[in-house]
C-alpha positions in Angstrom: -22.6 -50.7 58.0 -19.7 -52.0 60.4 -17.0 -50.0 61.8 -14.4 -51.6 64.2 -11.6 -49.5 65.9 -9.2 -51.3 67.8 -7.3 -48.9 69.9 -5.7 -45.9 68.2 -3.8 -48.1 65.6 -6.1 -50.3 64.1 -9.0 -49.3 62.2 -11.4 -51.0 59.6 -14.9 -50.8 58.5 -17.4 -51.3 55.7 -20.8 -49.9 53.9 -23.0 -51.5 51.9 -26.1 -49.5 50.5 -29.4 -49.5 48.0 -32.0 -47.1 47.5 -35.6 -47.7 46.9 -36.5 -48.8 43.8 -32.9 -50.5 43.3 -32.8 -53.7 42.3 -31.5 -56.1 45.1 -30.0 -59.6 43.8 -31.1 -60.0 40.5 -31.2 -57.3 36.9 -27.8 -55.0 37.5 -27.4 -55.5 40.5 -26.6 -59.2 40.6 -23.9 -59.0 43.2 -26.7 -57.7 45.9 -26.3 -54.0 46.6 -26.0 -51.2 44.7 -23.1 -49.9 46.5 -20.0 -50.9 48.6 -17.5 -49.2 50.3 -14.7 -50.4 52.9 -11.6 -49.1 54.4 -9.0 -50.4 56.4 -6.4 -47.6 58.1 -3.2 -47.9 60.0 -2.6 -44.8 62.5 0.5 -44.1 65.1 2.6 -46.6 64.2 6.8 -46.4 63.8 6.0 -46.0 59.8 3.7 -43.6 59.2 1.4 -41.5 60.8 -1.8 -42.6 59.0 -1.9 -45.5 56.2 -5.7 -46.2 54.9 -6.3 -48.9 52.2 -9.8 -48.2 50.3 -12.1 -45.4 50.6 -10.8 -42.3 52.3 -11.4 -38.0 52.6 -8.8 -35.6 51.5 -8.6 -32.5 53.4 -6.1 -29.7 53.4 -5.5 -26.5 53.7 -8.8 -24.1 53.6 -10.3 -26.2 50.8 -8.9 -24.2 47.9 -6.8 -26.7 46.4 -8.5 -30.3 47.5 -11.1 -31.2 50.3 -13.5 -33.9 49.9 -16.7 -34.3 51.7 -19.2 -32.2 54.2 -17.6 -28.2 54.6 -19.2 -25.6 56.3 -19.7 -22.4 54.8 -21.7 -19.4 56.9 -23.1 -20.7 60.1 -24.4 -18.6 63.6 -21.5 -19.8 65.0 -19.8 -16.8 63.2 -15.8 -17.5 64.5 -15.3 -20.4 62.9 -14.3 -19.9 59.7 -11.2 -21.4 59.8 -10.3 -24.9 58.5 -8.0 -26.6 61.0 -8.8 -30.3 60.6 -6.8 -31.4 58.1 -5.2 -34.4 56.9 -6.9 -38.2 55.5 -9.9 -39.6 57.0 -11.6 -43.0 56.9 -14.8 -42.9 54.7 -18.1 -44.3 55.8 -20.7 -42.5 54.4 -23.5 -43.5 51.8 -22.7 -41.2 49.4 -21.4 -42.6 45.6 -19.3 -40.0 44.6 -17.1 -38.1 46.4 -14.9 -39.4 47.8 -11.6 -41.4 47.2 -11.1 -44.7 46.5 -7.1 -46.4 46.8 -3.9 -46.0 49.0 -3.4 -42.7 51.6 -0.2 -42.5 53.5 1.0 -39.6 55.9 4.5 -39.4 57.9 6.2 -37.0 60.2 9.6 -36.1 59.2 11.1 -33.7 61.7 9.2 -30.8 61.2 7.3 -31.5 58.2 4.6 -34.3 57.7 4.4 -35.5 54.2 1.0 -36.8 52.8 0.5 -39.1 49.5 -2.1 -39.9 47.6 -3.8 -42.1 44.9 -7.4 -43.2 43.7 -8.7 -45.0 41.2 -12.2 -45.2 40.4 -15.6 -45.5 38.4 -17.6 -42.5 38.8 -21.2 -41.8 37.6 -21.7 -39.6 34.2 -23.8 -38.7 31.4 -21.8 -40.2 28.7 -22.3 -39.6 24.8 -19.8 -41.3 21.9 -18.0 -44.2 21.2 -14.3 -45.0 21.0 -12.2 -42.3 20.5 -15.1 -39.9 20.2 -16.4 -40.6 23.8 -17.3 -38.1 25.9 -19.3 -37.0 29.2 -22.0 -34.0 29.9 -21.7 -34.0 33.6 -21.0 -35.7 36.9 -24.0 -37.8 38.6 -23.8 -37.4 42.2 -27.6 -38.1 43.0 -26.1 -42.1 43.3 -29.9 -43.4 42.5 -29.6 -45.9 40.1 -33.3 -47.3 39.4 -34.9 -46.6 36.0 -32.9 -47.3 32.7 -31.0 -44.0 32.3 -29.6 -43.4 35.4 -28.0 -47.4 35.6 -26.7 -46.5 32.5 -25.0 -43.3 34.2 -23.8 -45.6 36.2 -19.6 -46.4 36.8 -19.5 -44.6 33.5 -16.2 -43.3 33.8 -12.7 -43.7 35.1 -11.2 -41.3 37.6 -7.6 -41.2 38.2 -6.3 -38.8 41.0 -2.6 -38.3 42.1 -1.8 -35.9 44.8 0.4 -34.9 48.3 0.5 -32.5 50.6 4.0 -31.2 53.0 3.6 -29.1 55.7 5.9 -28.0 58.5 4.8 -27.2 61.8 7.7 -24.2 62.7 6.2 -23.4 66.4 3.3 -20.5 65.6 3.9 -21.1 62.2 2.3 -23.8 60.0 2.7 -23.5 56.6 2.4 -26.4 53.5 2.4 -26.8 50.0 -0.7 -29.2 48.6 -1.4 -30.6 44.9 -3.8 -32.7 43.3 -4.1 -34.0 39.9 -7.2 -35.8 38.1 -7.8 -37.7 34.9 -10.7 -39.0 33.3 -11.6 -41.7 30.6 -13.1 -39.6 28.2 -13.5 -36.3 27.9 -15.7 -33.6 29.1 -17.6 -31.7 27.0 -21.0 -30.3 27.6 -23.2 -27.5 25.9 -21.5 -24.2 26.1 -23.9 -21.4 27.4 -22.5 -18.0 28.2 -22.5 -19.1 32.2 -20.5 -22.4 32.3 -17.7 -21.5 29.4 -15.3 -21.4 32.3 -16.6 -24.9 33.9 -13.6 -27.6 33.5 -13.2 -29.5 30.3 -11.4 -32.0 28.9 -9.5 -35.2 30.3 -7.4 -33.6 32.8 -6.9 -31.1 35.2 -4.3 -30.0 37.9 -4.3 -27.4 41.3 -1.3 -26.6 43.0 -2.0 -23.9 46.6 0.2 -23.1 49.5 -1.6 -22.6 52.9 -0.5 -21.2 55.7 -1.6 -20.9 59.9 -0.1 -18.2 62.1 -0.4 -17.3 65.4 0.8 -13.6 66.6 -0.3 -12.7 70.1 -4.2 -12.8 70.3 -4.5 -13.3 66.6 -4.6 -15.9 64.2 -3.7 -15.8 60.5 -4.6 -18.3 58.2 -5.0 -18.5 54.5 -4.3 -20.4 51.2 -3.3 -19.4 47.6 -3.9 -21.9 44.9 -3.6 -22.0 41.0 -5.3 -24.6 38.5 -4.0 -25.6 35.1 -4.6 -22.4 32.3 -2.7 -19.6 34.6 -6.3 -19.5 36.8 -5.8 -18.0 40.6 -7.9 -18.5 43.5 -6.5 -16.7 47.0 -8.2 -16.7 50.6 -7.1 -15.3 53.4 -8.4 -14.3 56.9 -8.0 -13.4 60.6 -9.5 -14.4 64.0 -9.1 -13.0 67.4 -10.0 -11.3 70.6 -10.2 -7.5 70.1 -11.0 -6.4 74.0 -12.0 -8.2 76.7 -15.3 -10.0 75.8 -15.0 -9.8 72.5 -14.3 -11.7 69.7 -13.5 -10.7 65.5 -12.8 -13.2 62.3 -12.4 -11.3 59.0 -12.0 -13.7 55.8 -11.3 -12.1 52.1 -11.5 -14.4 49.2 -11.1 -13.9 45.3 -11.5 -16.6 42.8 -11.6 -16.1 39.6 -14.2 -17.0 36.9 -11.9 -19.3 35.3 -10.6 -21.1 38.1 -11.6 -25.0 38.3 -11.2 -27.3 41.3 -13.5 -30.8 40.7 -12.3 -31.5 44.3 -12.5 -28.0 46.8 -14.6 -27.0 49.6 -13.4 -23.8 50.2 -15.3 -21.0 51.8 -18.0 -19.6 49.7 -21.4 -18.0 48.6 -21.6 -20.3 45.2 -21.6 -23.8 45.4 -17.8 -23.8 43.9 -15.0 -21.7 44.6 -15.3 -20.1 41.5 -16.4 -16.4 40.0 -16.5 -14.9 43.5 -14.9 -12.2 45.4 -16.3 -11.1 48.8 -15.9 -9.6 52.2 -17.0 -11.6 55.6 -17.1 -10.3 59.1 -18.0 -11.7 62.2 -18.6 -10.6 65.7 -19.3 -12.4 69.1 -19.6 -10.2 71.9 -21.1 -10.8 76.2 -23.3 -7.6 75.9 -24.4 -8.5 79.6 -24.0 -11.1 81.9 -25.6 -14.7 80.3 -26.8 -12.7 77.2 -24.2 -13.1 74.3 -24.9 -11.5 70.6 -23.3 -13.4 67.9 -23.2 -11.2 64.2 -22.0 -11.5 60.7 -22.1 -9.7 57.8 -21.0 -11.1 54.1 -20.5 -8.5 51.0 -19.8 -10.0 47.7 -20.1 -10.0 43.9 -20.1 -12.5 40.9 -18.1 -11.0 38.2 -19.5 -13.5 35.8 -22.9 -15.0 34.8 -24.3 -17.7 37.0 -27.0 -20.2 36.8 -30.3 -18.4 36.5 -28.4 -15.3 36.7 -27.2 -13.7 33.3 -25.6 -10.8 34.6 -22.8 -10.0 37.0 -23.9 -9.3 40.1 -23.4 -8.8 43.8 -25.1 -9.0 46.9 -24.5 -9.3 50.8 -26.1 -11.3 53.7 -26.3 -10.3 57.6 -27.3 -12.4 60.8 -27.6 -11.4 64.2 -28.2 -13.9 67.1 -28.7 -13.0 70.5 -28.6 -16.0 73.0 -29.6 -15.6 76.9 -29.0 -18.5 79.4 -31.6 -19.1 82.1 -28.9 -21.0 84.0 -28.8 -24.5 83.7 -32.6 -24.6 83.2 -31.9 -23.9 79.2 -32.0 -21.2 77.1 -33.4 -18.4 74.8 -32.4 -17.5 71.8 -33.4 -14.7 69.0 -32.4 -14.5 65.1 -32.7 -12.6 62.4 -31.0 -13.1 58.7 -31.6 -11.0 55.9 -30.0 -11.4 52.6 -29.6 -10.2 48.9 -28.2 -10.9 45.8 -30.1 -11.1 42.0 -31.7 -13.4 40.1 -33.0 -13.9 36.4 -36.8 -13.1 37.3 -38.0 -15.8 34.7 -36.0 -18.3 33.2 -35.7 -18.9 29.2 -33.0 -20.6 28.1 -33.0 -19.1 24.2 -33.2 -15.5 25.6 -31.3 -13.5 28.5 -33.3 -12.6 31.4 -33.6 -9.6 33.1 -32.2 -10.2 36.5 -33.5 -8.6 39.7 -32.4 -8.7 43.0 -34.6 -11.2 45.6 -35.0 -10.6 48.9 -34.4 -13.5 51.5 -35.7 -12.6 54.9 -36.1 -15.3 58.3 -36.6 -14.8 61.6 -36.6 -17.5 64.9 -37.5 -17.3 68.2 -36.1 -21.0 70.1 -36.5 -22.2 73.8 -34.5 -24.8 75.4 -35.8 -25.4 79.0 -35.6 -28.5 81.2 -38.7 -29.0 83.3 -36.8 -32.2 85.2 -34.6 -34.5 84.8 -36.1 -36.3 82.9 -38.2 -33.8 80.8 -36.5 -31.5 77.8 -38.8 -29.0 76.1 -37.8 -27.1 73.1 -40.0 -24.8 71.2 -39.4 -22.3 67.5 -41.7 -20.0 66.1 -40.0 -19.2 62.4 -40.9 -16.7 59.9 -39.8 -16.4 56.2 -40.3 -13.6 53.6 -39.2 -13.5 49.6 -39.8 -10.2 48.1 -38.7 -10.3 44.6 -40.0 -7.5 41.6 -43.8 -8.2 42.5 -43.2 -11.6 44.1 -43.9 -11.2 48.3 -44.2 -14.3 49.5 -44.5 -15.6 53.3 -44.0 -18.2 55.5 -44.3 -19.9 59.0 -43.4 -22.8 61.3 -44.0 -23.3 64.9 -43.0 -26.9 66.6 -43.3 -28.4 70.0 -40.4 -31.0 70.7 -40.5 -33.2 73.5 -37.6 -35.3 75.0 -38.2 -37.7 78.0 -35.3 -40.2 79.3 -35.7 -42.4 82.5 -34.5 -42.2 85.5 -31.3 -44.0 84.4 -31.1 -42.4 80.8 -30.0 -45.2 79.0 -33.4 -44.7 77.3 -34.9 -41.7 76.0 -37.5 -40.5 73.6 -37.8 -37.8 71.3 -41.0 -36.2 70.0 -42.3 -33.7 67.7 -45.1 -31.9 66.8 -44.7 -29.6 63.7 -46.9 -27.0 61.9 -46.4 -25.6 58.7 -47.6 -22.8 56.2 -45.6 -20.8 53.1 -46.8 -19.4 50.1 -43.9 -21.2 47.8 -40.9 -23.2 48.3 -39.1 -20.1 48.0 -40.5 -19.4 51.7 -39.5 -22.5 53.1 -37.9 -23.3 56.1 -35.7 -25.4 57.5 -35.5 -27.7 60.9 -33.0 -30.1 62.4 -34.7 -33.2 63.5 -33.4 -36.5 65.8 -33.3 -39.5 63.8 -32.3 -42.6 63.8 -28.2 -43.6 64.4 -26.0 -42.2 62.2 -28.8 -40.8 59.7 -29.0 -37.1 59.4 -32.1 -35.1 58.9 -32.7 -31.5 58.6 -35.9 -31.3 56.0 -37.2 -28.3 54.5 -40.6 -27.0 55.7 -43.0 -26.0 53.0 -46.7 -25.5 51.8 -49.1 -26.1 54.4 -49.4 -29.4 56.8 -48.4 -30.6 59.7 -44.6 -32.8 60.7 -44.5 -35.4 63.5 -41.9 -37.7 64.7 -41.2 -40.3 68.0 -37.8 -41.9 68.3 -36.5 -44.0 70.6 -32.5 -44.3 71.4 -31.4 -47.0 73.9 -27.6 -46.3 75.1 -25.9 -48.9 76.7 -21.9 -49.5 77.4 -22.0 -52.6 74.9 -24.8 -52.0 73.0 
């Protein structure tokens, strides 16, 4: 990977990539690796506000309508809830898939900025047919391409994606309209089980949302409406502010129906779509004493349709409270519980419906941050994990020892760990961040029984 940014204006990188057991070189991949990507963006200038050429992120709005890439859902840092970054971003990551591939161009015309889109691009699918009669089962976002069936997968269809966004900033009111419309080569089509008869289908699809952001004294509204193609409605709307001295309140309310489809969204939510979902979400953060904050939130909702594993409608909430006390600037101490609930088909048959119970997810963490020195950084977690589901109770626990040492002039520093494990099932597991290597991201899921270890080195210089 190489990424040059030359001042504010210029910008330009690119990303080549193969997984393990990819051929490098030679077979399909005669051209070397098994994927490229590479952007080159304009920013500031008299023109436009943003131009990028090749592989870019759309974001606007909450997410309802389009938002490529990462999005955070519920987090222990329980205020932000809000999207706020919005607009078109470079792309650099390894992932095949999403993203968008073309020309992006944003300007500022007195109070409104206008944003234009395009992509065009081969994306990875299942496909079944020939000619006229081609069709595809189901996007392939894994982006491994190493035994017969999944190079086959490969590039296997064309997407086509139009869309804008114009929004006008009006002093403590922000408020836009955004669309996006895709296309495909052939058509989807894929088995039809009573869960997924609302999934998208076809060649083509279209949202259209309006989003808003206003300010009134200490509060903040924000929200976004949005609509796909076949009269389907999604809305979210929600609130943050200070409610007495100390303390702090974000409320969020979304409804989307079963029947809404967005290929492209990222919107807050339980599911993994923003579809078949209504719920409640409150959270809390509050100085309960001097250096001790508690940081809460609680999420109701319900699934008026069937799900995956779950042939029922069905509902089902999640709580986490936090408590963090600082011991100065030594480090800090921190306490969590999270308990949640919602059901689940207790087997899974696909010629029969299952009875559906409700499972149990429980987790609790103690975590210490303390610096010894200067050059010492300890951090230690005890975790605990319970599932409780009909006459499934299974358990789990972690406990790690990290270690960070830098010298004396920290450009050098090293980071160790020490991890031990034990859960029943994967359904107990737990997960960790870990420091890795530059610009790889890690946070692995503890499970079974055994032990984790790590040592990294990072070497920080003003050229190098």
């Amino acid at each position: 990977q190489y990424k040059n940014h030359y001042s504010d204006f210029l910008r330009f990188g690119v990303t080549m990539e193969k997984d393990y057991g990819e051929e490098f070189f030679k077979g399909c991949n005669q051209k070397g690796f098994d994927y490229y990507s590479g952007y080159i963006s304009l920013r500031n200038t008299e023109l436009f506000d943003a131009l990028i050429l090749g592989d870019y992120h759309v974001r606007f709005g909450q997410g309802l309508t389009v938002w490529s890439g990462f999005s955070f859902g519920k987090t222990p840092y329980v205020l932000d809830i809000m999207k706020s970054r919005t607009g078109f971003d470079e792309y650099s990551s390894a992932n095949e898939n999403q993203f968008f591939r073309g020309v992006a161009v944003s300007r500022t015309i007195g109070k409104a900025k206008v944003s234009a889109f395009f992509s065009k691009k081969l994306i990875d699918a299942n496909l079944v047919g020939e000619g006229e009669e081609r069709s595809f089962t189901s996007f392939q976002n894994s982006g491994y391409h190493r035994k017969l069936s999944e190079i086959e997968d490969k590039d296997a269809v064309l997407e086509k994606v139009t869309g804008g966004d114009v929004t006008f900033n009006l002093n403590r009111l922000k408020i836009g309209i955004s669309g996006i419309r895709y296309s495909y080569g052939a058509k989807r089509l894929h088995d039809t089980t009573a869960n997924n008869i609302h999934d998208f289908r076809g060649r083509e699809n279209m949202n259209l949302g309006v989003h808003y952001q206003f300010q009134f004294g200490k509060f903040y509204f924000f929200g976004e409406e949005s609509a796909a193609a076949g009269e389907s409605f999604a809305f979210l709307n929600g609130v943050r502010g200070n409610i007495a001295k100390g303390v702090s309140l974000s409320l969020l309310h979304r409804y989307y129906q079963p029947e809404y489809t967005a290929v492209y969204s990222g919107a807050f939510s339980e599911n993994s779509s923003a579809q078949n979902e209504e719920g409640w979400y409150l959270g809390l953060k509050t100085e309960l004493v001097s250096d001790l904050t508690a940081s809460m939130y609680v999420d109701v909702y319900r699934f008026p349709w069937l799900r995956f594993t779950v042939d029922a409608p069905s509902c089902g909430y999640e709580y986490l409270v936090d408590l963090n006390y600082s011991i100065g600037d030594k480090g800090r101490l921190s306490a969590r519980l999270k308990n949640g609930m919602k059901g689940k088909n207790f087997t899974h048959k696909t010629s029969f419906i299952n009875p559906v119970y409700d499972e149990n997810k429980q987790s609790y963490r103690l975590h210490l941050n303390y610096k010894i020195s200067e050059r010492f950084l300890l951090r230690n977690r005890i975790s605990m994990s319970r599932y409780v589901q009909k006459k499934v109770n299974d358990r789990g626990w972690m406990v790690f020892q990290d270690l960070r040492y830098s010298l004396k002039d920290s450009h050098l520093k090293f980071d160790f760990r020490y991890a031990v494990f034990n859960t029943d099932s994967y359904k107990t597991r737990i997960y960790a961040y870990e420091h890795d290597l530059l610009y790889a991201f890690s946070i692995p899921a503890y499970y079974s029984k055994g032990f984790r270890t790590y040592l990294t080195a990072h070497y920080n210089r003003k050229n190098f």
